[in-house]
C-alpha positions as CSV (number, residue, x, y, z in Angstrom):
1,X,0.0,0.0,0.0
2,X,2.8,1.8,0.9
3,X,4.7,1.5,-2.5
4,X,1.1,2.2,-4.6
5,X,1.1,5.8,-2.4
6,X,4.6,6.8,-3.3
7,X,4.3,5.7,-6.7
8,X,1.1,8.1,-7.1
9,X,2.7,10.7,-5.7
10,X,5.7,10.5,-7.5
11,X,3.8,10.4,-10.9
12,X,1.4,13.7,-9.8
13,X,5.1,15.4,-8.7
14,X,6.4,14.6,-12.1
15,X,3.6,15.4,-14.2
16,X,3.4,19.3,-12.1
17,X,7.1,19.9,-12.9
18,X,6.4,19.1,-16.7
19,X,2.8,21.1,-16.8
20,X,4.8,24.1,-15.0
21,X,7.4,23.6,-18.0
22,X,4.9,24.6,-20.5
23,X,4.4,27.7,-18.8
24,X,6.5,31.0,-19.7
25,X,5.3,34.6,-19.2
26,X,7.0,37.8,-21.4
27,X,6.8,41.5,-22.3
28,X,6.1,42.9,-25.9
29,X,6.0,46.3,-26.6
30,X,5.1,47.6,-30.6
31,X,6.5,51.1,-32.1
32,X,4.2,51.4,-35.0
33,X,2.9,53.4,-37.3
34,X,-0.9,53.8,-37.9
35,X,-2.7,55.0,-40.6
36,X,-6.6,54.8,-41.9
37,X,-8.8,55.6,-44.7
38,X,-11.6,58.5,-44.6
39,X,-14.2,57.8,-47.3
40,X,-17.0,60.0,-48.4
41,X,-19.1,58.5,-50.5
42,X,-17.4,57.3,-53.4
43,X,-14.4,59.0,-52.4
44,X,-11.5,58.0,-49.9
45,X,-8.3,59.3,-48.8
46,X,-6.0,57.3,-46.9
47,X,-4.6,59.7,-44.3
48,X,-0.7,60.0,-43.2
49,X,0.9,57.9,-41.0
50,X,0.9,58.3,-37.0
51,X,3.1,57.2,-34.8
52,X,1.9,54.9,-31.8
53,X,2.9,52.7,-29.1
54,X,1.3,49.1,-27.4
55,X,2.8,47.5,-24.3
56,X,2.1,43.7,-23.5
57,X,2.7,41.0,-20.8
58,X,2.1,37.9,-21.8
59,X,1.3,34.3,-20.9
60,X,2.6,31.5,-23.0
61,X,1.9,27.6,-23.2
62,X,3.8,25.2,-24.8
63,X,1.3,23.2,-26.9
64,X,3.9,21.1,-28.7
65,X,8.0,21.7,-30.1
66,X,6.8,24.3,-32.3
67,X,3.5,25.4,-31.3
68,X,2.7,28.1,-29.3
69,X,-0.5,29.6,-27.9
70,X,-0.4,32.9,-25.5
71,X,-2.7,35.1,-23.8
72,X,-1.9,38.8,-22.8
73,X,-3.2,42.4,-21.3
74,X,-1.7,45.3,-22.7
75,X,-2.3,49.2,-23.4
76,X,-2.5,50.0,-26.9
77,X,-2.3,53.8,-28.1
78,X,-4.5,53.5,-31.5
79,X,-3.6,57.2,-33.2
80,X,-3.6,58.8,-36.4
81,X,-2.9,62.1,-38.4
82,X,-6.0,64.1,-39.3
83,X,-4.8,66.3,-42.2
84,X,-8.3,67.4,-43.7
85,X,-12.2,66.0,-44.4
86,X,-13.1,65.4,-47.7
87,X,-16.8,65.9,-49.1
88,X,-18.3,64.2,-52.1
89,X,-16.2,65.5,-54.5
90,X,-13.2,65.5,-53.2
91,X,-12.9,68.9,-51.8
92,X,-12.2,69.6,-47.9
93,X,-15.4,69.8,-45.4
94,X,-15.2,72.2,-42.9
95,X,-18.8,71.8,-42.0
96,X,-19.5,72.1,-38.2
97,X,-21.8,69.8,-37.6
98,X,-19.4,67.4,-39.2
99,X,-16.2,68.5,-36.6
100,X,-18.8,68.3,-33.9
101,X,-19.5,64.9,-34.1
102,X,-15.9,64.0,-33.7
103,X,-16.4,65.3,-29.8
104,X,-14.0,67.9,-30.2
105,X,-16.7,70.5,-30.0
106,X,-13.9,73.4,-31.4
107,X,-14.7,74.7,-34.8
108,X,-11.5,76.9,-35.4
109,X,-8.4,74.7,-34.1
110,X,-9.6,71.5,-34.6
111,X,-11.1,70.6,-37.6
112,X,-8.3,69.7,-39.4
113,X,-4.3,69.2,-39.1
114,X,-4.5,67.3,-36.1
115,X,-3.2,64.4,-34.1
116,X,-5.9,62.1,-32.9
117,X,-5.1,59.2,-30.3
118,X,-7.0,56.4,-28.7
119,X,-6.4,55.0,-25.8
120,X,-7.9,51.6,-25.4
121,X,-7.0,48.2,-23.1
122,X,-5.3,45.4,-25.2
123,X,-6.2,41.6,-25.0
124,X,-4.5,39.6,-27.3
125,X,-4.8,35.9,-28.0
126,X,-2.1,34.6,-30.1
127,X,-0.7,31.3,-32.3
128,X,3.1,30.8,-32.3
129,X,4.6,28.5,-35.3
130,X,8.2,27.8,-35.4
131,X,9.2,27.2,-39.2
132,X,12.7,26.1,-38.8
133,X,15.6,27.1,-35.8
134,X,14.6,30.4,-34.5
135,X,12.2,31.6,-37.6
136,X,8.0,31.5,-36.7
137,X,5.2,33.0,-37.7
138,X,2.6,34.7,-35.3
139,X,-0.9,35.4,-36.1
140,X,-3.6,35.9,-33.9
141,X,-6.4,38.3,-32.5
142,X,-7.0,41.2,-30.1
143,X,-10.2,42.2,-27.8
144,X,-9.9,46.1,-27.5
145,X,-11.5,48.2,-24.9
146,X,-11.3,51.8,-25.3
147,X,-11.3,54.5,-22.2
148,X,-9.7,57.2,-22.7
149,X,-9.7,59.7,-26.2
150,X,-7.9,63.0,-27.6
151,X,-7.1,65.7,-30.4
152,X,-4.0,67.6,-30.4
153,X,-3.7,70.2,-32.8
154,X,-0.5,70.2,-35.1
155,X,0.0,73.7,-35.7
156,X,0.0,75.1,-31.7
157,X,0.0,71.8,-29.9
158,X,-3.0,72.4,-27.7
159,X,-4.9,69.2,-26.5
160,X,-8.3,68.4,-25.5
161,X,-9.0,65.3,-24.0
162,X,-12.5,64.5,-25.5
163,X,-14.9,63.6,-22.4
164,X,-17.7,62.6,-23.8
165,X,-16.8,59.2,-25.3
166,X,-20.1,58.7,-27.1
167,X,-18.4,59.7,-30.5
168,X,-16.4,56.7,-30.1
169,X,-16.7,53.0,-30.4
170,X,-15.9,51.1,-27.0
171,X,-15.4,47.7,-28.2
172,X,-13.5,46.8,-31.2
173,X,-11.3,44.0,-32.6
174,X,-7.9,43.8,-34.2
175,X,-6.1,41.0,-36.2
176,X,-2.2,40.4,-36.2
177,X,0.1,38.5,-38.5
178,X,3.9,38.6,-38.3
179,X,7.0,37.0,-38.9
180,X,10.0,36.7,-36.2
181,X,13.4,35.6,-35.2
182,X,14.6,34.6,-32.2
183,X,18.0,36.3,-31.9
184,X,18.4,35.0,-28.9
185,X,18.3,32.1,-26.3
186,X,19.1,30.8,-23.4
187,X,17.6,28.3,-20.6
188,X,16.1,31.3,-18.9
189,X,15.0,33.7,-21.1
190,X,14.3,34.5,-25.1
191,X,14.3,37.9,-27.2
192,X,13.0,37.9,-30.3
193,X,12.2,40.6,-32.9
194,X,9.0,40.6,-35.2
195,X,8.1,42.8,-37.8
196,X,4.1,42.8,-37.6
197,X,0.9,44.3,-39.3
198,X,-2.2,44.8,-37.0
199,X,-5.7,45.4,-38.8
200,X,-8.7,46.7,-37.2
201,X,-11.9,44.9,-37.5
202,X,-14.2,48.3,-37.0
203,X,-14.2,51.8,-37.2
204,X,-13.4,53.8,-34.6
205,X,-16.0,56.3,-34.6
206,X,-19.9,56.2,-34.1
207,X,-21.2,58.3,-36.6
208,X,-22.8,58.7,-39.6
209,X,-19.3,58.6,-41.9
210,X,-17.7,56.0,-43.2
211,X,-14.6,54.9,-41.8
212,X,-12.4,51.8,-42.5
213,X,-10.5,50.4,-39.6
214,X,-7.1,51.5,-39.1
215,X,-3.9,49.5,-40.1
216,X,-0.7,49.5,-38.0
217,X,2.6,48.6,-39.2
218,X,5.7,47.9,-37.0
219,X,8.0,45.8,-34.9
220,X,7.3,44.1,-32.0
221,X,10.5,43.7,-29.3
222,X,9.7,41.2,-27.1
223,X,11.0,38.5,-23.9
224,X,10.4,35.6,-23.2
225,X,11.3,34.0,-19.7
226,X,11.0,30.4,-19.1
């Protein structure tokens, strides 16, 4: 009875130490550059690029030698330039009613030639493949909460942080893909490097304009430690 106890307890012992070797936690953070498309009608414009900054700690699990599934919670800084609206035919819109609905409520300063950022809580959920050695592909997708909003102007850098969030879509989505290297490794700890572009599923804004979802482009630095 004896021997049956030990050798239970030895199997539950060795089966914990190899479950907690599938476990490994990180940090990613993403300099990027944002951009999106205003369309008016038949007309679009895709407006100059932005740039932004997400932050990550991750959770990863082992799923086999080269798969890899993690979980994270992260801030991600979702901007973008605001040079000028566009109406139907192509020519700017200063209507106020149109600047308005941004949340801005300033007619003057604001309605064009600005900086535009939005703060939002990142939750990504993400697929590791290694292809060969230290080369993989990551792909995966991102729950984001927005909570905070603003419009800076570019020409005398006064801000307004926009209270009313109503203009603004809470909830939204975002899809990943990239490709990395693992420059490198050790028994403790991993950096790797991974140029990545991050898609929006939905349009930022509320209103009655059409806006697609912005596009990020960048590289994410990142640790791993086992």
């Amino acid at each position: 009875m004896k021997n049956i106890f030990l050798t239970a307890l030895l199997i539950i012992f060795s089966y914990t130490i190899n479950a907690q070797s599938k476990w490994s936690f990180g940090v990613e953070v993403f300099p990027n550059l944002v951009t999106k498309n205003l369309v008016f009608g038949e007309n679009f414009e895709d407006e100059p690029f932005k740039k932004s900054l997400n932050g990550v700690v991750k959770t990863y699990y082992q799923l086999s030698g080269k798969s890899t599934l993690s979980i994270g919670l992260g801030y991600s800084n979702l901007g973008y330039i605001q040079t000028h609206y566009l109406d139907e035919e192509g020519k700017p819109y200063y209507d106020r009613e149109h600047v308005e609905f941004c949340g801005t409520g300033l007619y003057e300063n604001y309605h064009n030639n600005t900086f535009s950022s939005h703060h939002n809580i990142q939750i990504p959920l993400q697929y590791r493949y290694t292809i060969f050695n230290s080369l993989y592909v990551n792909a995966g997708v991102s729950g984001i909460i927005n909570f905070r909003n603003s419009i800076t102007s570019r020409e005398d850098r006064s801000k307004k942080t926009i209270e009313d969030n109503k203009y603004f879509r809470t909830l939204n989505m975002s899809l990943q893909f990239g490709i990395g290297y693992n420059f490198y490794k050790n028994e403790k700890m991993q950096l790797y490097i991974q140029p990545t572009i991050e898609r929006y599923g939905l349009n930022i804004l509320n209103d009655r304009y059409s806006y697609k979802g912005p596009t990020a482009v960048g590289v994410v630095l990142g640790a791993r430690i086992f």
